[in-house]
C-alpha positions in Angstrom: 50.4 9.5 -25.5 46.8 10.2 -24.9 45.5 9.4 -21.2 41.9 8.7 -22.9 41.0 5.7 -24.6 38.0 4.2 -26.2 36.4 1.0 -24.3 35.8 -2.4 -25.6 32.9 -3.3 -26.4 32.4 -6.0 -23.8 34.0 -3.7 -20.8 31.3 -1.3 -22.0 28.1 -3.8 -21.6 29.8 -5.1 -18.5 29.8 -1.7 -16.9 25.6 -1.1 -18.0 25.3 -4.9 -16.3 26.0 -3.6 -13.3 22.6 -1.1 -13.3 20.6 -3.7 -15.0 22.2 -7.3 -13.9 22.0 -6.3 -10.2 21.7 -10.0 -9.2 19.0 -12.7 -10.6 15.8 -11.5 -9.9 16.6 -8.5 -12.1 17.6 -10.8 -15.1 14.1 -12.2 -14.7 12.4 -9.1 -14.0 13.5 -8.4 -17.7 12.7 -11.0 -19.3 9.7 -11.3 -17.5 9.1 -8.0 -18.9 9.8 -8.8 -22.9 7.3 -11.8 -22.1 4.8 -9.6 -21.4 5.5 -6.2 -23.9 5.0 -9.7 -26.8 1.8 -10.1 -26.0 2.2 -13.7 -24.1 -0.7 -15.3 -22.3 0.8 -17.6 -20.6 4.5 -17.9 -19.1 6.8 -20.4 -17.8 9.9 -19.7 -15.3 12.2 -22.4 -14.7 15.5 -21.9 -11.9 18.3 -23.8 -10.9 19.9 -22.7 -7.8 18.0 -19.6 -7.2 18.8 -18.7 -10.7 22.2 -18.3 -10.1 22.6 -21.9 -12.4 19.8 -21.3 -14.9 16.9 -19.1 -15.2 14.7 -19.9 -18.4 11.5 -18.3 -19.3 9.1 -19.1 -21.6 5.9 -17.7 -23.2 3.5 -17.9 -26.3 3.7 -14.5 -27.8 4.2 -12.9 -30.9 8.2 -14.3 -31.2 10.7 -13.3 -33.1 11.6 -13.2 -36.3 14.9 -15.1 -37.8 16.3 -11.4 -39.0 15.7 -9.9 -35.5 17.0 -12.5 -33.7 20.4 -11.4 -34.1 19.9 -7.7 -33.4 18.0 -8.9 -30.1 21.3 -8.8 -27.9 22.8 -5.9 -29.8 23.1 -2.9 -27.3 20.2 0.3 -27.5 18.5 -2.4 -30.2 14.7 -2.4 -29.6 11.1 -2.8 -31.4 9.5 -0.4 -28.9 10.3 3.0 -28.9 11.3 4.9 -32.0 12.1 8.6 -31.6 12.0 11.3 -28.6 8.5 11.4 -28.6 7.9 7.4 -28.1 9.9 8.0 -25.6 8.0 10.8 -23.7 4.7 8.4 -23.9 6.1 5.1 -23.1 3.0 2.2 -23.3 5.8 -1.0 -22.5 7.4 -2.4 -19.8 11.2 -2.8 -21.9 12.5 -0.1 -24.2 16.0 0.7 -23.5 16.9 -1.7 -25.7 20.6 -2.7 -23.4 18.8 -5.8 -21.3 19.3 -8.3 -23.2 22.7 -7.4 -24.1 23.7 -6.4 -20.9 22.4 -9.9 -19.8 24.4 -11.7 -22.4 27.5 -9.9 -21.4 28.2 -11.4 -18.3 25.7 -14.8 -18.9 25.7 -17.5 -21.4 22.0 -16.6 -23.1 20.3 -18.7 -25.7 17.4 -17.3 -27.0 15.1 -19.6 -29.0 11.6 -18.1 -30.9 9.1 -18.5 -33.7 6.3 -16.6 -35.0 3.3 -17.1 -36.5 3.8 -17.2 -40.5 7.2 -18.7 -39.8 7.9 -22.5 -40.7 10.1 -23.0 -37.9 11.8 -21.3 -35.2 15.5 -20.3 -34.8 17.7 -19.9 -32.0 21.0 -18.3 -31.4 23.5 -18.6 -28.6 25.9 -16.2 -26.7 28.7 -16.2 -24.3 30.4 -13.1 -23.6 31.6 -11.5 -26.0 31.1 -14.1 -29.0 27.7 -14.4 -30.5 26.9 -17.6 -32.5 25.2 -18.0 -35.7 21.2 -18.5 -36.0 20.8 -21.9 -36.1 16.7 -23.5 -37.4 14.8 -25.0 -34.6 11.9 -26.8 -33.5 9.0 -24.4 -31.4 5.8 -23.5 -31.3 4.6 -19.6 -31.8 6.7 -17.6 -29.0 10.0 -17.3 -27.3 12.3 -19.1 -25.0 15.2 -17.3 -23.7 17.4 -19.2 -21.0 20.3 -17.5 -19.4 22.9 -19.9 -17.7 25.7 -19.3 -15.0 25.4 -15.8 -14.3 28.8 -14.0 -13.8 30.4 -17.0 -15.0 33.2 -14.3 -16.8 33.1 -11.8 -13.8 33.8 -13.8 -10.4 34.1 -10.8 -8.3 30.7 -9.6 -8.7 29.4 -13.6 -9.1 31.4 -13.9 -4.8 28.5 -10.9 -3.7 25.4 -13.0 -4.5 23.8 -14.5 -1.5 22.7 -18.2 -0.9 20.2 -20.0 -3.3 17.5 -19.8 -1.1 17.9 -15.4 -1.1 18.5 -15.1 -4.5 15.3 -17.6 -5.5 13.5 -15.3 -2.7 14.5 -12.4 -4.9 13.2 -14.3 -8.3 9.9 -15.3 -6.3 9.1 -11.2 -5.3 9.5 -10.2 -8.5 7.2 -13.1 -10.1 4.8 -12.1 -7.7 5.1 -8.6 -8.8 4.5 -8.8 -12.1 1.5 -12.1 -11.8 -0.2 -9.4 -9.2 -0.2 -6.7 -12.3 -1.5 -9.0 -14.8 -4.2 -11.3 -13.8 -5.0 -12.4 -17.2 -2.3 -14.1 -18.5 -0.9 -17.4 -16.5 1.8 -18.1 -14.9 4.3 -21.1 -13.5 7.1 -21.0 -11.8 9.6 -24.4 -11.1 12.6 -24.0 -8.6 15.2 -27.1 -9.5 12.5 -28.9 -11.0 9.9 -28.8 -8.6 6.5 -26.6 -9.1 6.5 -23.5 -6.6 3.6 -21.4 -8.2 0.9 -21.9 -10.8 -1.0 -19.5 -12.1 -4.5 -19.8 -14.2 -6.1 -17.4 -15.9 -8.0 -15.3 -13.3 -9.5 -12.7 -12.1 -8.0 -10.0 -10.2 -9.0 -10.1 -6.8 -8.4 -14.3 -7.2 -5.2 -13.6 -8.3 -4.8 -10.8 -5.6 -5.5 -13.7 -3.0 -3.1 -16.4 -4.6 -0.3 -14.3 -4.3 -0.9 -12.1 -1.1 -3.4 -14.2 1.0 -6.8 -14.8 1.1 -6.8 -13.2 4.7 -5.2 -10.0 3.5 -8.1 -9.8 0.8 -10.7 -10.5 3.7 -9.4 -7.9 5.2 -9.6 -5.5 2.5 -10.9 -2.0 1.0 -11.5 -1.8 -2.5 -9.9 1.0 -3.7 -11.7 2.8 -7.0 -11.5 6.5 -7.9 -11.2 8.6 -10.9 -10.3 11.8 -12.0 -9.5 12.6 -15.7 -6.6 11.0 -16.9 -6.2 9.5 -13.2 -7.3 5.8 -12.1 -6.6 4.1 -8.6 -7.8 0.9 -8.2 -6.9 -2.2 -6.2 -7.6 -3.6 -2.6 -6.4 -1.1 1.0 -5.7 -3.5 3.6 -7.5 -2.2 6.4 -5.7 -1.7 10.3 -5.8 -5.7 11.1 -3.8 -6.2 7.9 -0.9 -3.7 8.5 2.7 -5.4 9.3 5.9 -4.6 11.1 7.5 -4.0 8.0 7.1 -2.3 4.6 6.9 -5.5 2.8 3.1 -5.6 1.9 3.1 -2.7 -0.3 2.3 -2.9 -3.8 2.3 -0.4 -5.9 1.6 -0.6 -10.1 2.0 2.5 -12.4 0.2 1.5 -15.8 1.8 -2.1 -14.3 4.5 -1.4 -13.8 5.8 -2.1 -10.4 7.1 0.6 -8.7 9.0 2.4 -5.3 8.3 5.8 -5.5 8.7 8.2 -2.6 5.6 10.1 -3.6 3.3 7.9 -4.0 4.4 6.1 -0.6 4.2 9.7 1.0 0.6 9.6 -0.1 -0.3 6.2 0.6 1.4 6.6 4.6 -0.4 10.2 4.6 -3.8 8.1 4.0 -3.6 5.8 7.0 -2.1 8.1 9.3 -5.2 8.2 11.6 -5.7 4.4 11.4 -2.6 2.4 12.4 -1.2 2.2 15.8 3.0 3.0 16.5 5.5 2.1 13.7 2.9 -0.6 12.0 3.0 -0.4 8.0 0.5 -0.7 5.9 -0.2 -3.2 3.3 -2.2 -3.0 0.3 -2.0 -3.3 -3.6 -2.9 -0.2 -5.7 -3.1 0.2 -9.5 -2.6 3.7 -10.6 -3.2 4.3 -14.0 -2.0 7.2 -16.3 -1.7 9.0 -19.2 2.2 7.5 -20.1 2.6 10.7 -21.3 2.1 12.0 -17.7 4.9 10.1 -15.9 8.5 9.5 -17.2 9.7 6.0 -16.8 13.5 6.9 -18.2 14.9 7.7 -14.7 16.7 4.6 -14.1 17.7 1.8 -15.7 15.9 -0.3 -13.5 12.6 0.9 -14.1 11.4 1.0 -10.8 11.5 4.9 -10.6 9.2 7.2 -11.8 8.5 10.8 -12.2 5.3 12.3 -12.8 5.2 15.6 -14.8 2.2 16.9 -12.1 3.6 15.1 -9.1 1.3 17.6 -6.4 -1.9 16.5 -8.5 -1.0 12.7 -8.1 -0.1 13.1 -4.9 -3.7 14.8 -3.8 -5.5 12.4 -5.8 -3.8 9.2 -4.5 -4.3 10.5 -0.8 -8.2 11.9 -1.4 -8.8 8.5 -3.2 -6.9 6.2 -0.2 -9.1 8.3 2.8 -12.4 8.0 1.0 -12.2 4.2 0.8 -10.6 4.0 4.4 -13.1 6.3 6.0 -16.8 5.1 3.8 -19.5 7.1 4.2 -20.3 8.1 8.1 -22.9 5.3 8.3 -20.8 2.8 6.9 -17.9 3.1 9.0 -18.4 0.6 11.5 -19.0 -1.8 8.9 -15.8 -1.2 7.2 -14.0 -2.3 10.6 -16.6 -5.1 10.9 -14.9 -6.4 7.8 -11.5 -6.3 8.9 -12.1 -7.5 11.9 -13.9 -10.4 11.4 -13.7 -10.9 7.4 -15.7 -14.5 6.3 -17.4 -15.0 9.7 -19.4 -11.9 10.1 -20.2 -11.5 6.6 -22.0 -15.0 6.6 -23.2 -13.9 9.9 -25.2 -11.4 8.0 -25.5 -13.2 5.3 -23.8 -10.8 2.9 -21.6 -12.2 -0.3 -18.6 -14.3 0.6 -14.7 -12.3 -0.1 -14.7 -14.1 -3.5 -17.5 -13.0 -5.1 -18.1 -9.6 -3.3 -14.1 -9.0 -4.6 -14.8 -10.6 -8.3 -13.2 -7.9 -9.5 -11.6 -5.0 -8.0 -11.5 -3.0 -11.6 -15.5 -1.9 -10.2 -15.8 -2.8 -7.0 -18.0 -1.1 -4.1 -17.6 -0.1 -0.3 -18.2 -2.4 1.7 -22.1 -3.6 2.4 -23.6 -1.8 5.5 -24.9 -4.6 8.3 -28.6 -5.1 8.2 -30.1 -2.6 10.7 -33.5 -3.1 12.2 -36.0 -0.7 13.9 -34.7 -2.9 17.2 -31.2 -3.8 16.3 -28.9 -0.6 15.1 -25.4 -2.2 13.9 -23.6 -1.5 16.9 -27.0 -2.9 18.8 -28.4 -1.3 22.4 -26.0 -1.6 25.4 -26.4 -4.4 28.2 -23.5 -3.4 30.4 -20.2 -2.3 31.8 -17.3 -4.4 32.0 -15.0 -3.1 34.6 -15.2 0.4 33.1 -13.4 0.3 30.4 -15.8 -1.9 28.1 -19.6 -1.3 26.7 -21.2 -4.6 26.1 -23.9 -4.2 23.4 -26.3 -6.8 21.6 -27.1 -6.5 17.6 -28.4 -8.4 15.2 -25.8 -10.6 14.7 -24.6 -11.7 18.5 -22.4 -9.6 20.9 -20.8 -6.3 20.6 -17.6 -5.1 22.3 -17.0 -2.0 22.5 -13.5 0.0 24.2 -15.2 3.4 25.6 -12.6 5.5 25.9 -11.3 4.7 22.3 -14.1 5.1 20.8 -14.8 8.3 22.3 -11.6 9.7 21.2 -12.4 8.8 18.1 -15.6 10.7 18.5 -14.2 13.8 19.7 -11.2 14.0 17.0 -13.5 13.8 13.8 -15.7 16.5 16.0 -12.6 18.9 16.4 -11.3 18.1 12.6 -14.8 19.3 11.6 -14.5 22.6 13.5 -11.3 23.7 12.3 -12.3 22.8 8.9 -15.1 25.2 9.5 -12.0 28.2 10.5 -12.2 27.6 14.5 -12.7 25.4 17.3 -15.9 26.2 19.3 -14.5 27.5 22.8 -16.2 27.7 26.2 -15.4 30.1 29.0 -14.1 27.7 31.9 -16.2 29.2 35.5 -12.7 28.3 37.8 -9.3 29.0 35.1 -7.2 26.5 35.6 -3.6 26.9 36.5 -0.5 25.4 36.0 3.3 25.7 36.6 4.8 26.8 33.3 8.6 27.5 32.4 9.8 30.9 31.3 9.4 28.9 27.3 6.0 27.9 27.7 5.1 31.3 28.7 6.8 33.4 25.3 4.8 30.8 23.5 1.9 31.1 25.0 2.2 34.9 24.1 3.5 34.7 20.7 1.2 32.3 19.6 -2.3 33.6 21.2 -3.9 34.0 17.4 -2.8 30.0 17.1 -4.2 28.9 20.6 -7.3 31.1 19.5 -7.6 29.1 16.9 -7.8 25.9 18.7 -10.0 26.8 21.1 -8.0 28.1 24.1 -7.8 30.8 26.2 -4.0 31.4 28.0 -3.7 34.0 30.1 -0.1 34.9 32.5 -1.7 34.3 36.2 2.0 34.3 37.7 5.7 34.5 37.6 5.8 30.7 36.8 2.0 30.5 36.1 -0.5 29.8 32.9 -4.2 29.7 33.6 -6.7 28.2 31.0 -9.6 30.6 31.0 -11.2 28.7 27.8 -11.0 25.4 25.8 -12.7 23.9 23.6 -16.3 23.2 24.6 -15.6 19.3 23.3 -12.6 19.5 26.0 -13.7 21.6 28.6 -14.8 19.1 30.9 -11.7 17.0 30.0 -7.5 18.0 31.5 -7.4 21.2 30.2 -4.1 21.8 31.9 -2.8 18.5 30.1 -4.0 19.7 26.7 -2.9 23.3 26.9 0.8 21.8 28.1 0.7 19.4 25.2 -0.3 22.4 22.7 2.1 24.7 24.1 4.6 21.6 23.5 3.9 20.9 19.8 3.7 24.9 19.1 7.4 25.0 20.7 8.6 22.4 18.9 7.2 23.3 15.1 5.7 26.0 15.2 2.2 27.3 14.5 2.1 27.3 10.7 3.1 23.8 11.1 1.2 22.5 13.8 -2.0 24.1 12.2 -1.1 22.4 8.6 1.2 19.2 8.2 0.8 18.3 12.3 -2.9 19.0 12.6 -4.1 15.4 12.7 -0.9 14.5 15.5 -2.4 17.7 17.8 -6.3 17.2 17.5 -5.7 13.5 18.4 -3.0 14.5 21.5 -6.2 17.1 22.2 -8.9 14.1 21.7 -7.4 11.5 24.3 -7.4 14.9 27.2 -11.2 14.5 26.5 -12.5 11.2 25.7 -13.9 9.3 28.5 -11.6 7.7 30.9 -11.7 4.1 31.8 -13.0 3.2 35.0 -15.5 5.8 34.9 -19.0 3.8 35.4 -21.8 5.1 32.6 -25.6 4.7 32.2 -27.4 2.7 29.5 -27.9 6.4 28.5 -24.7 7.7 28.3 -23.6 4.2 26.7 -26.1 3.9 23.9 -25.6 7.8 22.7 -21.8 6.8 22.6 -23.0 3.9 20.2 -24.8 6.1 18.1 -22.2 8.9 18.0 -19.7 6.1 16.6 -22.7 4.6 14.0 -22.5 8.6 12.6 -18.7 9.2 13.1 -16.1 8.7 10.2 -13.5 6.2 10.9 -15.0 4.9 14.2 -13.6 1.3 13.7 -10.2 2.8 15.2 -9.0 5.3 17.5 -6.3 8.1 16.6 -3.5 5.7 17.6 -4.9 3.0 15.1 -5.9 0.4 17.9 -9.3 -0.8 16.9 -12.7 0.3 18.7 -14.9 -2.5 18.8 -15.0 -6.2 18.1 -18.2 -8.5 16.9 -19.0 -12.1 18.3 -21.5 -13.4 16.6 -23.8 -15.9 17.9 -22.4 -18.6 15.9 -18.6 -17.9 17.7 -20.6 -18.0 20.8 -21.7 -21.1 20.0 -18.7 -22.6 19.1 -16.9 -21.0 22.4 -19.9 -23.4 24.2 -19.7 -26.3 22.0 -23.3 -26.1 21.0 -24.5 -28.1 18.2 -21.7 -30.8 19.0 
C-alpha cells in the first residue's frame, strides 16, 4: 500500500492558511489589499472583537462581476497577473491568487459586489469547505467582503490568538499602514460599533500627521531624491523624534509596506551619527521602483522583498537619508532648530506653519534657513558662560543655548571626516612625546599597524619595555589626550582590525578621536573663543547633535521667555 497519498482539498488550503491567515490583522491586510488593487476611493472596516468575531470591509471600486464571483475563492484564481513575465513586473498589492481562498478555508466569508453596467449585485457565501450558490443582491458599484468567526473549524490554531484588545491592535497597525501609503483614498475604521479612525481625502503630509502625530511631523525632514528609476520620498524624523523601540519605522516599496533588512541597514547606517545609545529612529519613507527591479514573490505575506540591484538601493537610500539629515553646511543649525522646537520657533521667525510648509511631501524642500542679520547670525553673538559647560548666546529670535563641549566634538569630527576623505589626517610633531604604559598587545599593534595609525594621524613609537610614546597626532587633537586617543585607537585596531576600522568603523573611531579633543567642560572661554565656536557650528554639517546623538543647542525665544515670566498676562 502506497505510504503517499494525495490531500484533500480543504487540508490543502488549510495548510496555505497558515502563511497567509497568520491571525486577523493579516485577513484584513488582504482584503485591505483587493480594496485597493480595484480601484476604491473610499473604504470601510468594520470588527467585532478585535476581528476575531467579524471583520468586514467595504469599498467602491470596480466590483465584481456575477461570473467571477465564484472563481474569487477558488485557490491560484486571480485578475492580476497572467504569465511569468507579469509576474517579474508586479504593479498590485494581491496576485497570488490563494487569499481569499485560504481565508475562506478556515472563516465563514461572504463576499457581496456589483459593478458598473451590472443591474444588481450578487453575493455568494462560504464555510469551509462548501461554497453556496450566487445569490442577486442589492449594492451600489463595489464590493463587500465580510469574514466571520475566524478558526471557527480549526480550534487549535483559533486557542493561540491573543485578547481582543491585541488582536484589534494588530488590525489598527496594519490600517495605519496601508492609509499612510495612500493618502488619497479615505478611510474608516469601527471597532464593535464604535468609530476608531476616519479618514478624508487628504494630502500626504495631513495624512502623515493623522496617523503618526502631528509632533512627529513637526519634528520632521522631508525626504526627496532621485536617481533614474529610483524615488525616496517621505518625512525623516529628526533626533528628538527617535524612540526606544523600532516601532516608528515605515517603510513603503511602490506602497507596499514592507520589513526589509536592507533597506533598515540603510536607513540605521543614515542616522548613525545622530542618535544617542540604543534610540531608534522613526520616520516614513516611500521608495519607489521599477516593479520590475524588486521581486515581491518571496513570501506569501508580502512583506519581503528582494531587489535585483540590492548594493545600488542600498547606496541610494543611505546617500538620499544623510543629505536630508545633514542640509547644506549653512542650514544645519536650522534643521535642529526645527526639531527642537517645531511650531514655536518657526512662528518665532515667522516662517510657514508644519501644515502648509509639509503640504506635500511628494516635492518638498529643506528646511527654511533662520533670518540672519548683519547683527544677528542664527546662532547670535555670545553673552556668557554658564558654569563652563554652557555658551549663552542672543539671536534674532531670543536666547541661545549652547553645550560647548558637544558642539565642539561635533566640530572636530566633520573636520577629521573631511581629512580622511581627502587620503590622510593632517598630523603635528608633539615638542614633549607623550608616554604611556602599554601591554605586550598594544605594542605588536602599534607595530603592525603603523601604515593605519599613519593614516590617522599618529605617530607610535616603542619608548620602553612596557612603554608607547605619541610623537605625533593629529593637529585637530594635539592639544587634546593624546595618550587617551592613541589607547582608544590601539583598542579598536585590536579588536577589528585596520581594514575595518578605516572602512565600516570609521565614523565609531573619528568620534571616540573627536570627544579626546573637543573642549572640556569647566574650562572658562572668551567672547572670542565662544563666538568662533558659534560660527564654526553655523559652517559645520550636522552641528544640531554631537557624535553620540545628544543635541547641541537649544532656542528660547522671546515669546517662551515671556511666558516663563507671565508677561502679557
Amino acid at each position: 500500500m502506497s505510504a503517499i497519498r494525495v490531500l484533500p482539498e480543504l487540508l490543502v488550503s488549510q495548510i496555505a492558511a497558515g502563511e497567509v491567515v497568520e491571525r486577523p490583522a493579516s485577513v484584513l491586510k488582504e482584503l485591505l489589499e483587493n480594496s485597493l488593487d480595484a480601484g476604491a476611493r473610499a473604504i470601510a472596516v468594520a470588527l467585532e472583537e478585535g476581528g476575531i468575531r467579524k471583520i468586514q470591509v467595504e469599498d467602491d471600486g470596480e466590483g465584481i462581476t456575477r461570473e467571477d464571483l465564484a472563481l474569487a475563492l477558488a485557490r491560484h484564481a486571480t485578475s492580476k497577473i497572467d504569465s511569468l513575465e507579469d509576474l517579474e513586473g508586479v504593479a498590485t498589492l494581491g496576485f497570488r491568487g490563494e487569499a481569499l481562498a485560504s481565508i475562506a478555508s478556515v472563516a465563514r466569508v461572504s463576499i457581496t459586489a456589483r459593478t458598473r453596467d451590472a443591474k444588481h449585485g450578487h453575493s455568494i457565501r462560504s464555510e469551509g469547505a462548501g461554497i453556496g450558490a450566487l445569490e442577486p443582491a442589492a449594492r451600489a458599484e463595489g464590493t463587500t467582503v465580510s469574514v466571520a468567526d475566524l478558526y471557527f473549524n480549526t480550534p487549535a490554531r483559533r486557542k493561540f490568538l491573543r485578547s481582543e484588545a491585541t488582536e484589534f491592535g494588530h488590525c489598527d497597525e496594519v490600517f495605519r499602514r496601508i492609509a499612510l501609503a495612500r493618502p488619497e483614498i479615505a478611510f474608516a475604521l469601527r471597532h464593535n460599533g464604535r468609530a476608531s479612525r476616519t479618514l478624508r481625502s487628504q494630502g500626504a503630509a495631513e495624512r502623515c500627521a493623522a496617523l503618526l502625530g502631528r509632533e512627529f511631523l513637526d519634528a520632521g525632514l522631508a525626504v526627496q531624491a532621485d536617481a533614474g528609476s529610483l524615488r525616496l520620498h517621505g518625512v525623516a524624523g529628526g533626533p528628538q523624534a527617535a524612540k526606544a523601540r523600532a516601532d516608528a519605522q515605515y517603510f513603503f516599496v511602490n506602497g507596499r509596506f514592507v520589513r526589509d533588512r536592507l533597506l533598515a541597514h540603510a536607513a540605521r547606517e543614515a542616522y548613525a551619527e545622530l542618535l544617542h545609545g540604543e534610540r531608534q529612529p522613526a520616520y516614513a519613507l516611500f521608495l519607489e521602483i521599477d516593479p520590475r527591479g524588486v521581486d515581491v514573490n518571496v513570501h506569501p505575506a508580502k512583506t519581503e522583498v528582494r531587489f535585483r540591484d540590492a548594493r545600488a538601493v542600498h547606496q541610494f537610500v543611505l546617500h538620499a537619508l544623510r543629505r536630508a539629515l545633514s542640509p547644506g553646511a549653512a542650514e544645519a543649525p536650522v534643521a535642529y532648530a526645527t526639531v527642537s522646537q517645531g511650531p514655536a520657533i518657526q512662528r518665532a521667525f515667522g516662517l510657514e506653519q508644519p501644515a502648509a510648509a509639509y503640504q506635500s511631501f511628494m516635492a518638498a524642500a529643506q528646511p527654511a534657513p533662520l533670518p540672519a542679520s548683519e547683527n544677528a547670525p542664527p546662532l547670535g553673538y555670545a553673552l556668557a558662560q554658564l558654569h563652563g559647560v554652557y555658551i549663552l548666546a542672543q539671536n534674532e529670535a531670543g536666547l541661545v543655548l549652547v553645550d560647548m563641549h558637544a558642539a565642539h566634538e561635533r566640530i572636530v569630527m566633520e573636520k577629521l571626516k573631511a581629512n580622511l576623505d581627502a587620503g590622510a589626517v593632517q598630523r603635528q610633531s608633539l615638542l614633549v612625546a607623550a608616554v604611556f604604559q602599554a601591554e605586550a598587545l598594544d605594542v605588536a599593534t602599534a607595530e603592525e599597524n603603523r601604515d593605519a595609525l599613519e593614516r590617522l594621524g599618529l605617530e607610535l613609537s616603542v619608548a620602553g619595555p612596557n612603554e608607547l610614546a605619541v610623537r605625533a597626532a593629529p593637529a585637530l587633537l594635539a592639544a587634546g589626550d593624546v595618550a587617551g586617543l592613541a589607547r582608544g585607537v590601539l583598542a579598536e585596531l585590536r579588536q577589528f582590525g585596520a581594514a575595518q576600522v578605516l572602512a565600516s568603523r570609521q565614523n565609531e573611531l573619528l568620534a571616540t578621536m573627536a570627544c579626546h579633543a573637543a573642549v572640556r567642560a569647566n574650562r572658562a572661554l572668551t567672547l572670542t573663543e565662544m563666538n568662533a565656536l558659534l560660527r564654526e557650528m553655523e559652517q559645520t554639517e550636522r552641528s544640531g547633535s554631537c557624535n553620540h546623538g545628544r543635541p547641541t543647542w537649544y532656542q528660547l525665544t522671546l515669546g517662551d521667555l515671556d511666558r516663563l515670566f507671565l508677561r502679557g498676562r
